[in-house]
N, C-alpha and C positions, 0 to 999 in steps of 0.2 A: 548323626542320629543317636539321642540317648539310647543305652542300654537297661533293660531293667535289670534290676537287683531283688533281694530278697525282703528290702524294706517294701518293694513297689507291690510286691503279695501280700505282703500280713498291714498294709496299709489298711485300716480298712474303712477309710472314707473314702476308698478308691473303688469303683464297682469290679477294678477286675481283680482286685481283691477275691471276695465273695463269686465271681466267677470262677473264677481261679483255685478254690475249697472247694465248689461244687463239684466239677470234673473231678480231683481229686478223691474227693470223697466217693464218687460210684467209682471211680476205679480202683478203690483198695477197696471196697465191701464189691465188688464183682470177684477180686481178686482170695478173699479171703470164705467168699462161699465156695467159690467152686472148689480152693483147694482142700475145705472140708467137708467137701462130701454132700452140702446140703443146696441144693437148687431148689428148693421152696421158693414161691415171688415173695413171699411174706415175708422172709429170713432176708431176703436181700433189701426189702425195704426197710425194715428195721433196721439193719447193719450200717447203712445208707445212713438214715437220719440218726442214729446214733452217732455215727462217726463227726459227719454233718456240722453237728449243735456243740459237739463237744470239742472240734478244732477251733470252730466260730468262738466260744467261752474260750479255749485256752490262749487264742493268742487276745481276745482281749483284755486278760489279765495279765499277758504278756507284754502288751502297750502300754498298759499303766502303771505297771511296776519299773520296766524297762525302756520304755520309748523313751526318756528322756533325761535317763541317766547321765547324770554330769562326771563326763572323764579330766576333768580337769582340779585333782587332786591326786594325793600321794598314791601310791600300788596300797601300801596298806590300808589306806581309806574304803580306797575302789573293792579289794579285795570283801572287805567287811560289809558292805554296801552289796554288792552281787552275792553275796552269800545269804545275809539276812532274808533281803529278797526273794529269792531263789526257793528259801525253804518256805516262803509264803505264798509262792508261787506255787509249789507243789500240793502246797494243803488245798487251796483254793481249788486248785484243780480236781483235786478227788474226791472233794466234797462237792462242788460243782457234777461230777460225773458221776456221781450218786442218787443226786437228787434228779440228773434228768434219767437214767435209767432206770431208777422206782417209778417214776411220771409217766416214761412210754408204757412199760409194764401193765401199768393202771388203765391207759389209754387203750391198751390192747387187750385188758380184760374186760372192759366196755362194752367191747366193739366184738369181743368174741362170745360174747354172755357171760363170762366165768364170773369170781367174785373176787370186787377189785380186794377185799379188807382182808383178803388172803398174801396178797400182792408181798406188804412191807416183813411179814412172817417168814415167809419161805427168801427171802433174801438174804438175810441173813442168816438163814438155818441151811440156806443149799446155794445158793448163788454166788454169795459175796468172793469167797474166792476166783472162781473163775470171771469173776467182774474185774476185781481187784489185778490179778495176771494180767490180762488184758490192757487194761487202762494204765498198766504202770510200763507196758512194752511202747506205747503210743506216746507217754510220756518222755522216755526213753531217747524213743525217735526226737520227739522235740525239741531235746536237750542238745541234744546233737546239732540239733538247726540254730538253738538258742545260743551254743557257744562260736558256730560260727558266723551270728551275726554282729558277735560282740569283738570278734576277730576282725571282719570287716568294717566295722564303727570303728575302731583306733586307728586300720588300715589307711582308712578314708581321711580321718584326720587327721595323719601325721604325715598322707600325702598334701594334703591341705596347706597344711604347718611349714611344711620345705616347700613349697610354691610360693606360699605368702614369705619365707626368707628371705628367696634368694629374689625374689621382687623389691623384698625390704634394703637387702643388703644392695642390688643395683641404685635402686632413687637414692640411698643416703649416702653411697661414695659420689653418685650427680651430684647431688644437692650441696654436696660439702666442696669437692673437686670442681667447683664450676670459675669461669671466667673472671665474674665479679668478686670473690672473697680473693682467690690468688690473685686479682691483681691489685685490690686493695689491700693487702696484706705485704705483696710486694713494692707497692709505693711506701708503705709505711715505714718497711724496713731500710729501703732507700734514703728516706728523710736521716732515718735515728743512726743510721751509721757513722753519718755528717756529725751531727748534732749531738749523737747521744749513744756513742759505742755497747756504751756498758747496758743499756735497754734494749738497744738491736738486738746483743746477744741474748738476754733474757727472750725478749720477744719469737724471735726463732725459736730457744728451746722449748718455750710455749707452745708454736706452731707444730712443733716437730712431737711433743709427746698427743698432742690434740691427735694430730690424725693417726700415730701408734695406737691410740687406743681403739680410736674408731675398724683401722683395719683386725684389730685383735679381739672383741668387744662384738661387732655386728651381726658376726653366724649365731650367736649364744641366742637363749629363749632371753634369759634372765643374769642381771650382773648386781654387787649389792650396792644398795640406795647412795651410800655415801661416797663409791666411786662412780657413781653417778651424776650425783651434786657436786663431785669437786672437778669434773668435766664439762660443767656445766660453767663453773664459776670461770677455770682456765679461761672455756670457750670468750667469756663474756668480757676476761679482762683482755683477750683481743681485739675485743669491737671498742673497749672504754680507751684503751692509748690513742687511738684515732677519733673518737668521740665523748674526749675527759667531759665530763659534765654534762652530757645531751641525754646518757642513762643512769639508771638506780637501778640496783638489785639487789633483791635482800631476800636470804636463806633459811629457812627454819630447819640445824642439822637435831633438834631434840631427839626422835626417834629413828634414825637415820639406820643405826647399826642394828636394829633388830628386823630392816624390812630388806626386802629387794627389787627391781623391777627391768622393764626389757632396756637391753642395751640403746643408747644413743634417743630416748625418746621423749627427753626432758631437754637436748640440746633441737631436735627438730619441731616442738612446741617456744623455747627462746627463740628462734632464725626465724616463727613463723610469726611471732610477735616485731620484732625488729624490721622484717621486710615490709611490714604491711602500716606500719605507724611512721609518724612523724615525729623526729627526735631534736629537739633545740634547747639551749641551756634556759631561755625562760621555761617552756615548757616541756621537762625530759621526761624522757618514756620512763616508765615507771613498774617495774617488774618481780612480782611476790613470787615466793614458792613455798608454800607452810602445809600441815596436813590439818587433812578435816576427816574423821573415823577412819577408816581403809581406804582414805583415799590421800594422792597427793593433791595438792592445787597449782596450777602456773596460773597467773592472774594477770593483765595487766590493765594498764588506764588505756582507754580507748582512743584513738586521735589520727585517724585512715589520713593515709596520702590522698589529696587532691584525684592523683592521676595514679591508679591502682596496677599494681607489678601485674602482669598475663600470671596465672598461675590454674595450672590442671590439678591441684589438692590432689594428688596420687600421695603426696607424702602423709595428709593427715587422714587422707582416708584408706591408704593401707596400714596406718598405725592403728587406726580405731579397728582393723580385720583383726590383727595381729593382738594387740586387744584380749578382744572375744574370744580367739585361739587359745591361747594359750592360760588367762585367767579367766575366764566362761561369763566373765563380767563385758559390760559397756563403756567406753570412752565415752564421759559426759561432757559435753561441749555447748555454753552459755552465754548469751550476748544481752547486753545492757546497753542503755545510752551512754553510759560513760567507760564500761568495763567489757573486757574479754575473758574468758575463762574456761579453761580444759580440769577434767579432774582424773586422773588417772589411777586407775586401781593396783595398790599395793600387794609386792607378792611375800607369802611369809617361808 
C-alpha cells in the first residue's frame, strides 16, 4: 500500500489535497479563537476563510516556484535558485494576503452596512501590523514545511539514484561477465597463443584492464569523457582481432576533455549495436561516435540479424532511467531505414 507524503497534500489537482486545507483550516481557526478569547461565530468564520484562501494561494505559489525544481545541478546553483525563489515566494505571499484580507474586510462591511471606502484607511493606519504578525507566523510555519519537503525531494532522489546503481552496476557486470564474450574471448586467446604470442599477451592485457575499469568505474554517477571513449575503443579492439574487417569505428575525441559522462554507457550502447546487427567484410557494421551540442551520438548503419538475440532491454532502459537521474535530461533514442542512433547527454 502507498504511503502518502507531503507532496500528496499540497498536490493540488488531488481533491484530498483541498480536503485536506479544509479540515485544517477550521482546526487552527477553532484553535486560535478559543485560545483568544473570542467565540463570536463571525470571528470564527472569518479566521476560517482567512486561513482557508490563504494556504490555498500559498502553496500555489509554492507549486509553481518549487514543484519542479530541477536538483540536478551544482549545490551552488541549487542554492541560488531556492533563494531567489524563496524571497519571491514570500513577497507573493504577503501581497497575496493583503489583498484577500482588504477584500473579506470589504465583504464584511457590505454585509454589516458599515462603509466599505473606510475599509483600505484604517488598514493601514490600525491594522496592518497585527495583519502583518500574523501572516508572517503562518508563513513561518510554512517554511518549515517548505524545507522539509526539499529535504524529502533529494531524500527520495538519491534513494532513487542508489537503486537505479546498484541495478546498473548488476545488468553491466551480467552483460559484460556473460558466457558468450568469456568464451569468445577465450577461444581467441587460445588461437593467438599458437599463432601469435605476442597479441595473446597484448590481448589479455586488453581484457584484463577492460574489466578493471568496469569493476572500478560502475558505482560512480559520472567518469571523464575521454576515459570513456578510450574504453570504449579497448572494448572494440577486442571484438576487431576476432572480426579484422567485419567493423569500423571511428571516434570524434575534439571535445572530449572538457565533458564527462556515466560510467560504462557508451561500451553498453557499442554491445547493443554489435549484438543486434550483422557484421561481414562486404558489408561491416559501421559505428560513429561524434558530438552534436550537449549531446554525444553512437550512430550506427542498420543491418538486424535475420533471427533477433531474446533481449529484456533492462540495460538500455535502465541507462535511459539513469539518464534522467542524474543529468534531468532524456536519452534520445532514433531509428531510420538505414540507421540507429542513441544521443546521450553530456555532463560538464
Amino acid at each position: 500500500m502507498k504511503t502518502l507524503s507531503l507532496f500528496d497534500f499540497f498536490n493540488q489537482s488531488r481533491i484530498i489535497s483541498h480536503i485536506s486545507m479544509l479540515i485544517f483550516s477550521i482546526l487552527v481557526a477553532l484553535i486560535l479563537v478559543f485560545v483568544g478569547d473570542r467565540y463570536s461565530s463571525t470571528d470564527l468564520a472569518v479566521m476560517f476563510i482567512m486561513i482557508y484562501l490563504q494556504i490555498e494561494v500559498f502553496i500555489y505559489f509554492g507549486n509553481i516556484l518549487f514543484g519542479k525544481l530541477n536538483f540536478n545541478r551544482s549545490p551552488g546553483e541549487i542554492t541560488r535558485i531556492v533563494v531567489f525563489r524563496f524571497i519571491i515566494f514570500i513577497a507573493a505571499c504577503l501581497l497575496s494576503s493583503m489583498i484577500l484580507y482588504i477584500m473579506l474586510k470589504i465583504a464584511l462591511s457590505f454585509l454589516s452596512g458599515g462603509s466599505p471606502a473606510k475599509v483600505i484607511p484604517d488598514f493601514f493606519r490600525m491594522e496592518i501590523s497585527v495583519w502583518f504578525r500574523s501572516t508572517i507566523k503562518g508563513l513561518t510555519f510554512g517554511a518549515v514545511i517548505f524545507v522539509v519537503m526539499l529535504w524529502q525531494t533529494s531524500l527520495r532522489r538519491e534513494q532513487k539514484l542508489q537503486e537505479e546503481n546498484l541495478i546498473f552496476q548488476n545488468e553491466t557486470l551480467k552483460s559484460q561477465v556473460n558466457p558468450h564474450f568469456l568464451f569468445n574471448s577465450l577461444n581467441t586467446v587460445s588461437s593467438l597463443i599458437h599463432s601469435d604470442p605476442e597479441k595473446a599477451d597484448w590481448f589479455i592485457n586488453n581484457l584484463s584492464s577492460f574489466y578493471r575499469y568496469i569493476l572500478e568505474n560502475s558505482p560512480r554517477d559520472r567518469v571523464p569523457l575521454q576515459s570513456e571513449l578510450e574504453l570504449v575503443n579497448r572494448y572494440f579492439d577486442l571484438h576487431r582481432v576476432r572480426d579484422e574487417e567485419k567493423m569500423v569505428l571511428s571516434i570524434d575525441y575534439s571535445d572530449a576533455d572538457i565533458y564527462q559522462i556515466m560510467p560504462v554507457s557508451l561500451q553498453i550502447l557499442l554491445e547493443n549495436a554489435i549484438k543486434h546487427n550483422i557484421a561481414t567484410r562486404d558489408n561491416p557494421l559501421k559505428i560513429s561516435i561524434y558530438f552534436e551540442g550537449q549531446y554525444i551520438v553512437v550512430k550506427n548503419n542498420l543491418q538486424k540479424k535475420a533471427t533477433q538475440i531474446k533481449s529484456t532491454e533492462i540495460g538500455l532502459k535502465n541507462l535511459a532511467e539513469r539518464v534522467r537521474l542524474i543529468s534531468g535530461k532524456n536519452l534520445i533514442i532514433e531509428e531510420t531505414n538505414d540507421s540507429f542512433i542513441v544521443k546521450l547527454p553530456l555532463l560538464k
